[in-house]
C-alpha positions as CSV (number, residue, x, y, z in Angstrom):
1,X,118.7,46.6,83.7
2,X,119.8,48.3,80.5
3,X,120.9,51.8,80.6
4,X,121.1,52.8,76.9
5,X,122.0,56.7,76.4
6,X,121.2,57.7,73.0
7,X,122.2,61.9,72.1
8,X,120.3,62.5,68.3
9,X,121.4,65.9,66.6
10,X,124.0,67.2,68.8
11,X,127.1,69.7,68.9
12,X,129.9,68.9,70.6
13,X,132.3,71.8,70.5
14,X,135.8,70.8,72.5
15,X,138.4,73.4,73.7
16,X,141.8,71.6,74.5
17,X,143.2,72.8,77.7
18,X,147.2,74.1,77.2
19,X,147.9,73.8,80.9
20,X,147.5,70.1,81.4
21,X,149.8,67.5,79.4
22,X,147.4,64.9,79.6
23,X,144.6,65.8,76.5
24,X,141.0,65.4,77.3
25,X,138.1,63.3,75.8
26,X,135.1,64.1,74.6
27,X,133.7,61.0,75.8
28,X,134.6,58.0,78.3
29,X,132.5,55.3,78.8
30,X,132.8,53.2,82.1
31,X,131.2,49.3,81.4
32,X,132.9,47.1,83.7
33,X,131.7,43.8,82.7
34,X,130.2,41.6,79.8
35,X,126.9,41.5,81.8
36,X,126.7,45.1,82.3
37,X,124.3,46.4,79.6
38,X,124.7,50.2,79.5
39,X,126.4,52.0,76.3
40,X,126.4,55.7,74.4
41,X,124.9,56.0,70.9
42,X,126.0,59.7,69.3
43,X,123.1,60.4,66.1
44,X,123.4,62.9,63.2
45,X,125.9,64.7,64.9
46,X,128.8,67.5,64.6
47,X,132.1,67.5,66.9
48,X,134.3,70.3,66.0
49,X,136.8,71.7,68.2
50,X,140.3,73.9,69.1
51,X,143.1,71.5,69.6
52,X,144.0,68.4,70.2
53,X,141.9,65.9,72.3
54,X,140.8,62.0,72.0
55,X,137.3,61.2,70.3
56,X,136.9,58.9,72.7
57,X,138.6,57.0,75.3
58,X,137.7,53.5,77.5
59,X,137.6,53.7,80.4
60,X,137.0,49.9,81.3
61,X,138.1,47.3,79.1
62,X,134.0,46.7,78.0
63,X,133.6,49.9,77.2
64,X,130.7,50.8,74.5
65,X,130.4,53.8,72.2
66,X,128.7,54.4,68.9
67,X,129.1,57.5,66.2
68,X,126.9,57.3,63.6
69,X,126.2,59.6,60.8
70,X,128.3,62.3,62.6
71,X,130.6,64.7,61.2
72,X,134.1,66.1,62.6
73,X,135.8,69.0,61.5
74,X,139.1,69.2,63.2
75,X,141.2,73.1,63.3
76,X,144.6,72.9,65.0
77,X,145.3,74.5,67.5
């Protein structure tokens, strides 16, 4: 089975959180295995945010993510 998530013309707008010290992610991906099929394709996209958090993180050591064509604007906090 192949689980293929695919987000085309998006916004992802990220508020870090002062009361943790651990930053957050906008995205994790959990693929556990070679044989596991599944995997996140951003598309002509914007993330844009307050503070500091991790683009993305893996979660599992076969971890798949794609960003294409996608624009970031960072503002410190």
């Amino acid at each position: 089975m192949y689980q293929l998530w695919i987000l085309q013309n998006y916004e992802i707008f990220v508020i870090a959180d002062k009361k943790v010290k651990i930053l957050g992610s906008i995205i994790a991906q959990n693929r556990e295995s070679e044989e596991d099929n599944s995997g996140l394709v951003f598309v002509k996209g914007k993330v844009y945010g307050i503070g500091d958090v991790y683009l993305g993180r893996a979660k599992c050591p076969f971890s798949k993510v794609l960003f294409a064509k996608t624009r970031g604007v960072h503002e410190p906090s």
